[in-house]
DRENPA-3360 file (N, C-alpha, C; in nm, 2 decimals, always signed):
BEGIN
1 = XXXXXXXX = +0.38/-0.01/+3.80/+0.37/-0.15/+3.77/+0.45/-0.18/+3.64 ~ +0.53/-0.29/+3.62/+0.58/-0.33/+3.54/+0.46/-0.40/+3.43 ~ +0.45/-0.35/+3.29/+0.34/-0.36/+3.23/+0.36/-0.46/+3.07 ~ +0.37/-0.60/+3.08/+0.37/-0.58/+2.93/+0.26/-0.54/+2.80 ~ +0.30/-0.51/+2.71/+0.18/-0.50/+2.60/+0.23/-0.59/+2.51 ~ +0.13/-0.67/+2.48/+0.11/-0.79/+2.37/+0.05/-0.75/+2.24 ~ +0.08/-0.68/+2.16/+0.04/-0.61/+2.02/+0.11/-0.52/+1.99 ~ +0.08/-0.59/+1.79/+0.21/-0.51/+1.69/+0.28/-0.40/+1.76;
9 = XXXXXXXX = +0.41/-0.37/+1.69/+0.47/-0.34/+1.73/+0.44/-0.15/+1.75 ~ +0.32/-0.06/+1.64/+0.29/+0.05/+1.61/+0.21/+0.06/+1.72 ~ +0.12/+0.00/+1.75/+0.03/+0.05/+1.84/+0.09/+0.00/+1.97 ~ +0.18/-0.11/+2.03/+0.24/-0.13/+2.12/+0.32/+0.00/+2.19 ~ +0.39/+0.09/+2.10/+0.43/+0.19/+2.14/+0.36/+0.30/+2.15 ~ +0.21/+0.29/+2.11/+0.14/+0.44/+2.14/+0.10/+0.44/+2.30 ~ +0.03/+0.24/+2.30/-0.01/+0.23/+2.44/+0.09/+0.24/+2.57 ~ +0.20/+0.23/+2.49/+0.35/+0.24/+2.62/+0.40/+0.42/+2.65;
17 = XXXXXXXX = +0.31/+0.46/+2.57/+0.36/+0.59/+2.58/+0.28/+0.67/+2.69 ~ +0.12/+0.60/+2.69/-0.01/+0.63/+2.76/+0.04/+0.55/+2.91 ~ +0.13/+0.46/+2.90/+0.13/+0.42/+3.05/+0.22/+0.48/+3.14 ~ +0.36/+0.50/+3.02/+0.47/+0.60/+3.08/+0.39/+0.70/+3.17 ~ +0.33/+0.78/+3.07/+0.30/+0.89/+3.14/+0.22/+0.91/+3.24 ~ +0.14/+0.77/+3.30/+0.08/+0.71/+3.42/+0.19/+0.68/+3.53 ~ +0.31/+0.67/+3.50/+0.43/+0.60/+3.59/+0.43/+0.50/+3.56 ~ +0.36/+0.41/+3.50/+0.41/+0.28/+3.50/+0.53/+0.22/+3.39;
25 = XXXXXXXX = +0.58/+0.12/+3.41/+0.72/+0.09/+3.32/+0.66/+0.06/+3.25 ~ +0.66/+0.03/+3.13/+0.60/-0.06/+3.01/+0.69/-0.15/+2.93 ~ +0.67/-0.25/+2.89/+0.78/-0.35/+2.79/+0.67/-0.37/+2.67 ~ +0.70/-0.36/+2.58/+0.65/-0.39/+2.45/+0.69/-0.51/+2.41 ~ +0.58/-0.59/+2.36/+0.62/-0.71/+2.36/+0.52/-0.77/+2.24 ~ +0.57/-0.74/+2.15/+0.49/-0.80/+1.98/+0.50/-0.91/+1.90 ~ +0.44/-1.02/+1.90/+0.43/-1.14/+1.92/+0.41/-1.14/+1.78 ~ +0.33/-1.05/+1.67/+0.32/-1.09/+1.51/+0.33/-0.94/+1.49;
33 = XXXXXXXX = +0.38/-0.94/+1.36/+0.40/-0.78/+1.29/+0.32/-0.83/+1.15 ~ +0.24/-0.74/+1.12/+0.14/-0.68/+0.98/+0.17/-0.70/+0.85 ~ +0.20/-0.78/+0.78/+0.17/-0.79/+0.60/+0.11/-0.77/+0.54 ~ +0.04/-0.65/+0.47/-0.03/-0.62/+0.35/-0.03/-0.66/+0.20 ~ -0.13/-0.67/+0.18/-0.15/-0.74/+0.03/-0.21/-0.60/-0.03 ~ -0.15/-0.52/-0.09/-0.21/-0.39/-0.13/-0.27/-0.44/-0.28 ~ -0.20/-0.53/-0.36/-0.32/-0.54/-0.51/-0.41/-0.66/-0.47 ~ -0.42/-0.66/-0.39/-0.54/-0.75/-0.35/-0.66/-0.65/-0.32;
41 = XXXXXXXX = -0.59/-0.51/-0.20/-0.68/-0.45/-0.19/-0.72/-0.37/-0.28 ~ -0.71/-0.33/-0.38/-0.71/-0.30/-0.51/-0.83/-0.29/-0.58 ~ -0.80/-0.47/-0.62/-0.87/-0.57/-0.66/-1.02/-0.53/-0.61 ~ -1.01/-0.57/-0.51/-1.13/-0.56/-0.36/-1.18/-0.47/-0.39 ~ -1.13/-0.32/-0.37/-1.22/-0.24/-0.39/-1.28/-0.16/-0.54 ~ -1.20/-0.26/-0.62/-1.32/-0.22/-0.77/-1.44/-0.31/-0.79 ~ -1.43/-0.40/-0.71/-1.55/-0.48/-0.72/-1.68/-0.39/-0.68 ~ -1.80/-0.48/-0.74/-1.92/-0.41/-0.73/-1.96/-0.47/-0.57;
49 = XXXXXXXX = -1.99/-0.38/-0.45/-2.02/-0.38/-0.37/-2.08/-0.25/-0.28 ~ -2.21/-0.32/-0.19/-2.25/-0.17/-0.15/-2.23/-0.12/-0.04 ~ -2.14/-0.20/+0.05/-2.08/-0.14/+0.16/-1.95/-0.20/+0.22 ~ -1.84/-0.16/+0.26/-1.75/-0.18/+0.34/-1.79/-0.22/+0.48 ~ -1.70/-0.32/+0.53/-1.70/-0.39/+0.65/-1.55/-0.41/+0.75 ~ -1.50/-0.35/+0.84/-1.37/-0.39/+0.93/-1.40/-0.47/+1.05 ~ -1.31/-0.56/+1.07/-1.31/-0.58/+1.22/-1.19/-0.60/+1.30 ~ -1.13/-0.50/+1.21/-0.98/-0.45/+1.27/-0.91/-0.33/+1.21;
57 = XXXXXXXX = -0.83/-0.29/+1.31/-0.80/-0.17/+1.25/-0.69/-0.13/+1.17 ~ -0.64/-0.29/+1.18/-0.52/-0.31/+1.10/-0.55/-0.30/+0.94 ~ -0.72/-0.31/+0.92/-0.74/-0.35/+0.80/-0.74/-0.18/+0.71 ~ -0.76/-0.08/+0.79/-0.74/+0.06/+0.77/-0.61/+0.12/+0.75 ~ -0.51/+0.05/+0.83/-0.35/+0.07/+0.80/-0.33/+0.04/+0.68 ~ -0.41/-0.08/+0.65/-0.35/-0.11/+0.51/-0.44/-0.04/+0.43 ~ -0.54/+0.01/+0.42/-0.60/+0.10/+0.29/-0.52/+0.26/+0.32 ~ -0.50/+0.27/+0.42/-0.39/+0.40/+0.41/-0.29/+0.42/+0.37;
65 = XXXXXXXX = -0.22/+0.30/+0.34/-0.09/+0.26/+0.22/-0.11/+0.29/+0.07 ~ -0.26/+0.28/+0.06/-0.30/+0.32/-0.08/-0.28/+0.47/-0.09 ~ -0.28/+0.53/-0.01/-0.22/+0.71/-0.02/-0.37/+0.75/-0.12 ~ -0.33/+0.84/-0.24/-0.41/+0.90/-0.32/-0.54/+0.77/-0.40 ~ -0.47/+0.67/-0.40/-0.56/+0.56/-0.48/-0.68/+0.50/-0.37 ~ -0.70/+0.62/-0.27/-0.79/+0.55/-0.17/-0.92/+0.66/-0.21 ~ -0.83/+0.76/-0.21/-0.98/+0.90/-0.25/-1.09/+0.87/-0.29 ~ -1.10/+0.76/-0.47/-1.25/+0.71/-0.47/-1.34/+0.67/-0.39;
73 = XXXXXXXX = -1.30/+0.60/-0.29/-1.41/+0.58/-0.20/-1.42/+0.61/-0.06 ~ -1.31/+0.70/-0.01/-1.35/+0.76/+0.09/-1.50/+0.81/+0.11 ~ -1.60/+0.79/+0.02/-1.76/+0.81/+0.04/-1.83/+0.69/+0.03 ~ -1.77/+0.57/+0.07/-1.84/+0.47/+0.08/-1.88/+0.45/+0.25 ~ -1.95/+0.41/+0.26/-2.02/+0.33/+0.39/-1.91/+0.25/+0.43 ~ -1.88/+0.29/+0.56/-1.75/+0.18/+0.60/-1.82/+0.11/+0.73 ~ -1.83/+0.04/+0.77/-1.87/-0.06/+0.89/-1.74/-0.11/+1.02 ~ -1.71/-0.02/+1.14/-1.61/-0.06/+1.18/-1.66/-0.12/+1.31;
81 = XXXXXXXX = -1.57/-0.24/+1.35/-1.56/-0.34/+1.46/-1.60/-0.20/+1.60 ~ -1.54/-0.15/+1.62/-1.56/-0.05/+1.76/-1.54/+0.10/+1.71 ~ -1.50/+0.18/+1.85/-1.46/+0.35/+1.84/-1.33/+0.34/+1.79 ~ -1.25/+0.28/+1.84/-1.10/+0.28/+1.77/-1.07/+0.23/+1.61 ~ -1.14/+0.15/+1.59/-1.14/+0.15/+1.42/-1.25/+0.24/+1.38 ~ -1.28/+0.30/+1.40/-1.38/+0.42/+1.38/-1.29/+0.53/+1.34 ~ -1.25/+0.58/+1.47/-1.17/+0.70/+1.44/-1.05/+0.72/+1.36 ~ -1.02/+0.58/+1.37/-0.88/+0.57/+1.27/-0.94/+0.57/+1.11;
89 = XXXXXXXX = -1.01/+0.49/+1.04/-1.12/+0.54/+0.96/-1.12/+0.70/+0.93 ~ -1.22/+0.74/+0.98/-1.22/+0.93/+0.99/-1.09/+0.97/+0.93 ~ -0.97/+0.96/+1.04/-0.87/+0.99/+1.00/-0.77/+0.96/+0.90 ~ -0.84/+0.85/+0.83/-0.77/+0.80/+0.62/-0.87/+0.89/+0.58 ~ -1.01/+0.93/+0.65/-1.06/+1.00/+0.54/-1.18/+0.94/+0.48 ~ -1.22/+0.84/+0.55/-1.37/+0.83/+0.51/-1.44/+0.88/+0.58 ~ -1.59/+0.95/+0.50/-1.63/+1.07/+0.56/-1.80/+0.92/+0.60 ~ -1.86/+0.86/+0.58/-1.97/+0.77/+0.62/-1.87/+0.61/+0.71;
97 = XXXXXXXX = -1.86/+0.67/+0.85/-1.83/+0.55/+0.92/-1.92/+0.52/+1.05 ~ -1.99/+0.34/+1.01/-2.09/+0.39/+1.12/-1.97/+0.26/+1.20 ~ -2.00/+0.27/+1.37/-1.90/+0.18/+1.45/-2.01/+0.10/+1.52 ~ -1.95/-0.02/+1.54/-2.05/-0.15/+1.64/-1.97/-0.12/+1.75 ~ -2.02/-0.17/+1.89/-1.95/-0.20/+1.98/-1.89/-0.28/+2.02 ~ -1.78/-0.28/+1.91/-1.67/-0.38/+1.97/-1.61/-0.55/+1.92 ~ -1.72/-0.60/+1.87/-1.67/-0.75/+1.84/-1.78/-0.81/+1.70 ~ -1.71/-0.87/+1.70/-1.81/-0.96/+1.55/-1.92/-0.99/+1.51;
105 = XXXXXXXX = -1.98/-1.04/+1.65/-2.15/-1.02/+1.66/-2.18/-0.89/+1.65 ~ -2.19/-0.84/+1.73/-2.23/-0.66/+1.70/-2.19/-0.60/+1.59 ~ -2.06/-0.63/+1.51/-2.04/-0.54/+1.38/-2.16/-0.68/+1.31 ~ -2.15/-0.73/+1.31/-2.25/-0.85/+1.22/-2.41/-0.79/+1.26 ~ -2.41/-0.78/+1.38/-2.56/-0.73/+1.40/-2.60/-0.61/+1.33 ~ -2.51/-0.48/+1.32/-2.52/-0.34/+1.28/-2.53/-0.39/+1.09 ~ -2.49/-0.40/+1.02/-2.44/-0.45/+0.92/-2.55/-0.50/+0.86 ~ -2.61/-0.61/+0.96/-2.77/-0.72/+0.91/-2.85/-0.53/+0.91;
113 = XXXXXXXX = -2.90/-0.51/+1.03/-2.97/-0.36/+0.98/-2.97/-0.31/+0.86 ~ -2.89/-0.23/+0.83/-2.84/-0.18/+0.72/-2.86/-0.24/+0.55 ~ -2.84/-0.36/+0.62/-2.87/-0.47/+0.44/-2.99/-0.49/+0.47 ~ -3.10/-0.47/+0.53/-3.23/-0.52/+0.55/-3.28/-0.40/+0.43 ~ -3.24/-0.27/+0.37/-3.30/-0.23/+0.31/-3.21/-0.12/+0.20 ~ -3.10/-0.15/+0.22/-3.00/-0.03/+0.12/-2.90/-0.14/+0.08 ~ -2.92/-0.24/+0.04/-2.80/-0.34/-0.02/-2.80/-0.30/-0.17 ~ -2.94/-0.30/-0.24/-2.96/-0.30/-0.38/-2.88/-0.47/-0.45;
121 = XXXXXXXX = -2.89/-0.54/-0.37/-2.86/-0.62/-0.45/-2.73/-0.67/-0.44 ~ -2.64/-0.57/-0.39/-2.49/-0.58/-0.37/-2.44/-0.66/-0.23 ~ -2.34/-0.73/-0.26/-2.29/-0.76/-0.13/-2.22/-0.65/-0.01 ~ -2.21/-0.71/+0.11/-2.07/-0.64/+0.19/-1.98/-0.67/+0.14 ~ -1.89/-0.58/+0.15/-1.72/-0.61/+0.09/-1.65/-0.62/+0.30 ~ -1.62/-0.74/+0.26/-1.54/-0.76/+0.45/-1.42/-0.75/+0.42 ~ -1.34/-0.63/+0.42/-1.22/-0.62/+0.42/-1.09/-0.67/+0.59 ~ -1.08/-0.85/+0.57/-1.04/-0.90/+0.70/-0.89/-0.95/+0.68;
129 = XXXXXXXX = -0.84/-1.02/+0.81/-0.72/-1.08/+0.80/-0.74/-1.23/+0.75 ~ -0.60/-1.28/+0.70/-0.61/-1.44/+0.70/-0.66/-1.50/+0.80 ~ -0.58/-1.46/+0.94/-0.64/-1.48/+1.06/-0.71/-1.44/+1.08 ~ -0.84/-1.50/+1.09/-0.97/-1.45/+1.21/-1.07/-1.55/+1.24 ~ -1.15/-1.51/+1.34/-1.26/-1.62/+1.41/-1.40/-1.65/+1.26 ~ -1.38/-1.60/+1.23/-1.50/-1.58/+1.08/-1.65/-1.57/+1.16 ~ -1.64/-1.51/+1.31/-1.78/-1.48/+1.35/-1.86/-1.40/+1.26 ~ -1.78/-1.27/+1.22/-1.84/-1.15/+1.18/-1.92/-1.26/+1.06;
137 = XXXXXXXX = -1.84/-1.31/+1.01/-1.91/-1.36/+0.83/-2.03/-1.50/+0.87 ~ -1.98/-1.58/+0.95/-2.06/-1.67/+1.03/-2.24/-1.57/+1.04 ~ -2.20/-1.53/+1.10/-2.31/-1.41/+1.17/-2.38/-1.36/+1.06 ~ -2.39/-1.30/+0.99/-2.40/-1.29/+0.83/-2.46/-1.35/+0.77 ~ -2.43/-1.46/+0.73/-2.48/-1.57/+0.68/-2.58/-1.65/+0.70 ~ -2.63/-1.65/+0.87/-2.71/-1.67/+0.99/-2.88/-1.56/+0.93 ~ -2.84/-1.48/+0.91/-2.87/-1.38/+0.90/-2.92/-1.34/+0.70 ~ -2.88/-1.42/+0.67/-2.90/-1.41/+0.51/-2.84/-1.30/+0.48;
145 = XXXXXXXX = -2.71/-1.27/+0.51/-2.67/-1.14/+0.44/-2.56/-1.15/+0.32 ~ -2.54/-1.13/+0.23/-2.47/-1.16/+0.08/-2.33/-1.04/+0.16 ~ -2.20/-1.14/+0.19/-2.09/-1.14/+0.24/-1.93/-1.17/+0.17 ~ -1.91/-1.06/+0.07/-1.77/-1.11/+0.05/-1.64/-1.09/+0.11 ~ -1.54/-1.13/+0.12/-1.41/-1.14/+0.24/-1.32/-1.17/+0.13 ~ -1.23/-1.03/+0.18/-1.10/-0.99/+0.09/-1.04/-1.04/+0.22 ~ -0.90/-1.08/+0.17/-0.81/-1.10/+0.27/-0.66/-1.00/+0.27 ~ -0.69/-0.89/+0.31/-0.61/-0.77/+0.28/-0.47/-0.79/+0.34;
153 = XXXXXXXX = -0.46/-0.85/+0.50/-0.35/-0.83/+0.55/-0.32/-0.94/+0.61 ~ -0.21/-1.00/+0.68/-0.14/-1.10/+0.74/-0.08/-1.10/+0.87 ~ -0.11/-1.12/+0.97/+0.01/-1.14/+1.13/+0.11/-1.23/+1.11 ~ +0.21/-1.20/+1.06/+0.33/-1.30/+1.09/+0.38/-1.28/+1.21 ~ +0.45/-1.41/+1.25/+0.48/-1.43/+1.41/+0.60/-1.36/+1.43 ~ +0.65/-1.30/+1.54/+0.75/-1.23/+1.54/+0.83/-1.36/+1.65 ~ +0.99/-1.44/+1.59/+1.02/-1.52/+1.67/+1.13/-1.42/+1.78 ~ +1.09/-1.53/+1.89/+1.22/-1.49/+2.01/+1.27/-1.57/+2.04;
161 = XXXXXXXX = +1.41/-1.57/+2.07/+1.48/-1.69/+2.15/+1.40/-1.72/+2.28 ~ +1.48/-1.82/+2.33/+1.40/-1.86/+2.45/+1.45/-1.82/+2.54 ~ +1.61/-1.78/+2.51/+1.64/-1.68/+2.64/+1.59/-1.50/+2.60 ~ +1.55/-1.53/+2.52/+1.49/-1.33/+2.48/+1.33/-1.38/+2.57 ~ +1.28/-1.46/+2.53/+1.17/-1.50/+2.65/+1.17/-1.50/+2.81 ~ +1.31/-1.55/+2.84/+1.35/-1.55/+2.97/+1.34/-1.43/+3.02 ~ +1.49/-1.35/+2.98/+1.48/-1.26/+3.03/+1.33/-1.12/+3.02 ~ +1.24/-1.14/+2.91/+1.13/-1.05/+2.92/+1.08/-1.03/+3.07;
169 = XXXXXXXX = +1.02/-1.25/+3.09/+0.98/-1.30/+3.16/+0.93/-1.36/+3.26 ~ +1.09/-1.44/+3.28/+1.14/-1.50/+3.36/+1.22/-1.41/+3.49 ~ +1.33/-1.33/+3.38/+1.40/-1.26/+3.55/+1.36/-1.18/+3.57 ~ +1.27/-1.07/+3.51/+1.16/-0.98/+3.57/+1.07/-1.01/+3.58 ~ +1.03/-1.08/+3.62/+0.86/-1.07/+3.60/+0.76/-0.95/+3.59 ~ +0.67/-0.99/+3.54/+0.55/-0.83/+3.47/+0.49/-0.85/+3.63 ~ +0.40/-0.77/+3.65/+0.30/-0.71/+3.71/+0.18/-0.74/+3.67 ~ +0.21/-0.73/+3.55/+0.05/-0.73/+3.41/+0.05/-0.72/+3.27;
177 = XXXXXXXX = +0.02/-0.77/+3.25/+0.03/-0.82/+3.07/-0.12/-0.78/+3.03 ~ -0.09/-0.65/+2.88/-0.21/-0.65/+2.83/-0.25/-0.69/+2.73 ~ -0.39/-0.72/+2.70/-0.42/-0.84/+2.55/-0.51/-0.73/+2.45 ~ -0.48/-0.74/+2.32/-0.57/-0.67/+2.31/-0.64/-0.76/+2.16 ~ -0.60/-0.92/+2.14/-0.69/-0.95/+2.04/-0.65/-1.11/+2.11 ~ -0.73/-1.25/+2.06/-0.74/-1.33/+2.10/-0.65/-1.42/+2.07 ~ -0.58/-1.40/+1.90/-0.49/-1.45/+1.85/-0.32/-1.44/+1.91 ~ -0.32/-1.30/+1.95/-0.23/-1.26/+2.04/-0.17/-1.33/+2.21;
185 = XXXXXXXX = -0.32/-1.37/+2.24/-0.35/-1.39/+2.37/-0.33/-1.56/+2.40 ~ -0.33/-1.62/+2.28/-0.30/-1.76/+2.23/-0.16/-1.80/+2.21 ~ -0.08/-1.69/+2.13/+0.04/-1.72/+2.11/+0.15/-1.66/+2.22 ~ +0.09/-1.61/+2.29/+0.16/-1.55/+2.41/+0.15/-1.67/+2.59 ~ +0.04/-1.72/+2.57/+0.05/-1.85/+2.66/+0.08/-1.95/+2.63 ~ +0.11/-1.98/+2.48/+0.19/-2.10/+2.40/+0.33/-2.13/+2.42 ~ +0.40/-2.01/+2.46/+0.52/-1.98/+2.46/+0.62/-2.06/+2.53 ~ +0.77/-2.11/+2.47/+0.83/-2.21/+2.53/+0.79/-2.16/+2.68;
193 = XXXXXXXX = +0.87/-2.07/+2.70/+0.91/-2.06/+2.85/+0.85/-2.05/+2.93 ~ +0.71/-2.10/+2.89/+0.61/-2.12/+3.04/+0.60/-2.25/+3.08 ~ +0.70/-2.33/+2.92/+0.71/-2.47/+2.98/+0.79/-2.54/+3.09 ~ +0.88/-2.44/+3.03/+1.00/-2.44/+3.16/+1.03/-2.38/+3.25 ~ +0.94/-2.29/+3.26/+0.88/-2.19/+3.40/+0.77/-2.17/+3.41 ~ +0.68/-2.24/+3.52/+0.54/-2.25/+3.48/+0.49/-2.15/+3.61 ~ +0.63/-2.12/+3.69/+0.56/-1.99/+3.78/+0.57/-1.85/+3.73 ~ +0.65/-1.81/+3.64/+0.70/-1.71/+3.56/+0.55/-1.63/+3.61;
201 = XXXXXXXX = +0.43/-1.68/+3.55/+0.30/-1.62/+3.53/+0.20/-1.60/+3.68 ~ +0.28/-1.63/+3.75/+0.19/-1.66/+3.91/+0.13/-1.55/+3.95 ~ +0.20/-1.45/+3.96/+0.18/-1.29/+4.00/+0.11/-1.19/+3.91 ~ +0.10/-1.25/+3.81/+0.08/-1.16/+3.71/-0.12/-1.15/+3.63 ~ -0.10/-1.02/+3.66/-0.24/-0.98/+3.59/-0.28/-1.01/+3.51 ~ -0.36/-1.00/+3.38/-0.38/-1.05/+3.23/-0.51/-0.93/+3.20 ~ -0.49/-0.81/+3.17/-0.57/-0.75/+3.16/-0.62/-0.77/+2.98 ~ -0.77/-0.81/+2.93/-0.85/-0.82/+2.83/-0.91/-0.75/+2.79;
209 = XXXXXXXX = -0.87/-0.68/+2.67/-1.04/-0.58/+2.57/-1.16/-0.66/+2.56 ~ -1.14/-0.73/+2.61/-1.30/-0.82/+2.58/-1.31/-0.98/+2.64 ~ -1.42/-1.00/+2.70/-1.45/-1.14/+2.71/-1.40/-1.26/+2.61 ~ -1.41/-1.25/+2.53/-1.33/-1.35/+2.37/-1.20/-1.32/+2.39 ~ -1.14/-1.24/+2.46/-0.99/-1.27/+2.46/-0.93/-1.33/+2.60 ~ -1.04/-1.31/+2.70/-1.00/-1.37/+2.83/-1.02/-1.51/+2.85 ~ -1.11/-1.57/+2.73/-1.13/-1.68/+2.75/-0.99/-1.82/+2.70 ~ -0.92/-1.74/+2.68/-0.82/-1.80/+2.62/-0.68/-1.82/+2.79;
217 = XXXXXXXX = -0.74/-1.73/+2.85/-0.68/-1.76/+3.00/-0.67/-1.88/+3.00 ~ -0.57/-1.89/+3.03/-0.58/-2.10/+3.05/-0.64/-2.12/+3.22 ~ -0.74/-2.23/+3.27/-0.80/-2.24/+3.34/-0.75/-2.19/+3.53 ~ -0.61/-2.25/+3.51/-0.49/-2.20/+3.64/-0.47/-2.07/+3.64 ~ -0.48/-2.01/+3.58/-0.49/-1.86/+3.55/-0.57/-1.76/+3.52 ~ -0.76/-1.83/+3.52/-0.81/-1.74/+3.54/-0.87/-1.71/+3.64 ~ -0.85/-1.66/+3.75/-0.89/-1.59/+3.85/-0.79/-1.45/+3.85 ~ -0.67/-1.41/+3.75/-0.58/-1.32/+3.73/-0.63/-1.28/+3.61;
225 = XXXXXXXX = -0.75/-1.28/+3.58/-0.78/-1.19/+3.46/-0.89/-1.12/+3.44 ~ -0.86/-0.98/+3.39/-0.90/-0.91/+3.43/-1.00/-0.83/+3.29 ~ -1.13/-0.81/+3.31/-1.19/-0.75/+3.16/-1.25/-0.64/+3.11 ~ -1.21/-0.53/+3.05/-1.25/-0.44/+3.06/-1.43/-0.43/+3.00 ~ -1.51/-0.36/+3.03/-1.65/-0.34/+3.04/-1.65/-0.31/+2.89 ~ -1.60/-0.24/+2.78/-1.58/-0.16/+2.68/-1.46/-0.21/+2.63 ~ -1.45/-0.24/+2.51/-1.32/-0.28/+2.39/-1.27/-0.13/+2.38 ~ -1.20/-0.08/+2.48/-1.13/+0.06/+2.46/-1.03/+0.06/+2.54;
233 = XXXXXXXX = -0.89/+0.11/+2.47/-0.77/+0.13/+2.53/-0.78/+0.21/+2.67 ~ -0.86/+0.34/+2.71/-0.85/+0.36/+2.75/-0.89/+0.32/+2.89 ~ -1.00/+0.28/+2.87/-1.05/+0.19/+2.96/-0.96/+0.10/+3.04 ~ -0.91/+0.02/+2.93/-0.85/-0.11/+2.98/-0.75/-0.06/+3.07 ~ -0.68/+0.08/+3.07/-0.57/+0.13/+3.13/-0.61/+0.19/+3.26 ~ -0.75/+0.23/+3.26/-0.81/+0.27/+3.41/-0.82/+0.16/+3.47 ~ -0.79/+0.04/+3.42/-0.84/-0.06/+3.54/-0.74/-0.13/+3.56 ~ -0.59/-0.06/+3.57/-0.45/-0.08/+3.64/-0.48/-0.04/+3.76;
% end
């Protein structure tokens, strides 16, 4: 199957590498690439707070930029969105990572636990993007939980021509397009050339890490979308 992937450009090629070796073609196809604010995160983490919070894993890429200036708190409590910001976590080297399953409610639900009796007083530190849904913090706050939100990193849009859209697109068409965040899955159905090809997308799958990103299917198009049970790459690739 002809496969696109819709995310940054780093992890677009790990997942293209896991499909290759399935047989299928893969096209990478990265719609925003990552900006870090590293003295912001800095900043962030000398503040008085009693636990760390992710709900992305991009937010880990950027504390692994800090190289040696991350060591102090590799022993803090880190709070990650799923398994995949989990493990990536471990491997910067934080040794206390607990993981939710998967989405903002549940990192928000795990999180409320936890502050019910080991806050001391201190807030969460929510190390997030400019972009995001603000469920996780929404949730939180529902919840009475003392919530601060660093804005560590940034998705700038990656532009294409409209014939670099075409041809992705238009004269091949995919097989199946994978989503793996909602913001992604928005600016990818925005895109000129479905205005002036509105069959381009007829055939084509839309495989989702989660229900919040399928929902962005536009309504003619969802019965071609498809959702994995679990916010896991690997998952979502068994259900090609």
């Amino acid at each position: 199957m002809r496969v696109l992937i819709i995310r940054p450009e780093l992890q677009a090629r790990q997942t293209a590498a896991k499909l290759a070796a399935l047989g299928h073609d893969p096209v990478t196809f990265p719609l925003f690439r990552p900006s870090h604010d590293l003295p912001h995160v800095v900043d962030a983490l000398k503040s008085n707070y009693s636990a760390l919070a992710i709900s992305s894993a991009e937010a880990v890429r950027c504390l692994q930029e800090l190289g040696p200036g991350l060591e102090p708190y590799l022993s803090k409590t880190l709070f990650t969105v799923g398994k995949a910001s989990a493990r990536l976590a471990k491997e910067a080297g934080f040794t206390n990572v607990i993981a939710a399953s998967g989405n903002g409610h549940d990192l928000a639900a795990v999180v409320a636990g936890f502050a019910a009796g080991a806050m001391g007083g201190k807030p969460i530190l929510y190390l997030g993007g400019v972009k995001r849904s603000g469920v996780f913090e929404d949730t939180l706050r529902n919840n009475d939980v003392d919530c601060v939100t660093a804005e560590i990193y940034d998705m700038e849009p990656v532009p294409y021509t409209i014939e670099e859209q075409q041809a992705l697109l238009v004269n091949r068409p995919v097989d199946a397009a994978f989503f793996f965040s909602r913001e992604n899955a928005k600016a990818f159905f925005n895109l000129p050339v479905f205005r002036q090809s509105k069959e381009a997308l007829r055939k084509t799958l839309f495989f989702c890490l989660s229900r919040n990103i399928a929902e962005v299917v536009p309504d003619a198009l969802k019965n071609s979308a498809v959702v994995s049970l679990n916010p896991d790459e690997d998952e979502l690739i068994d259900l090609l």
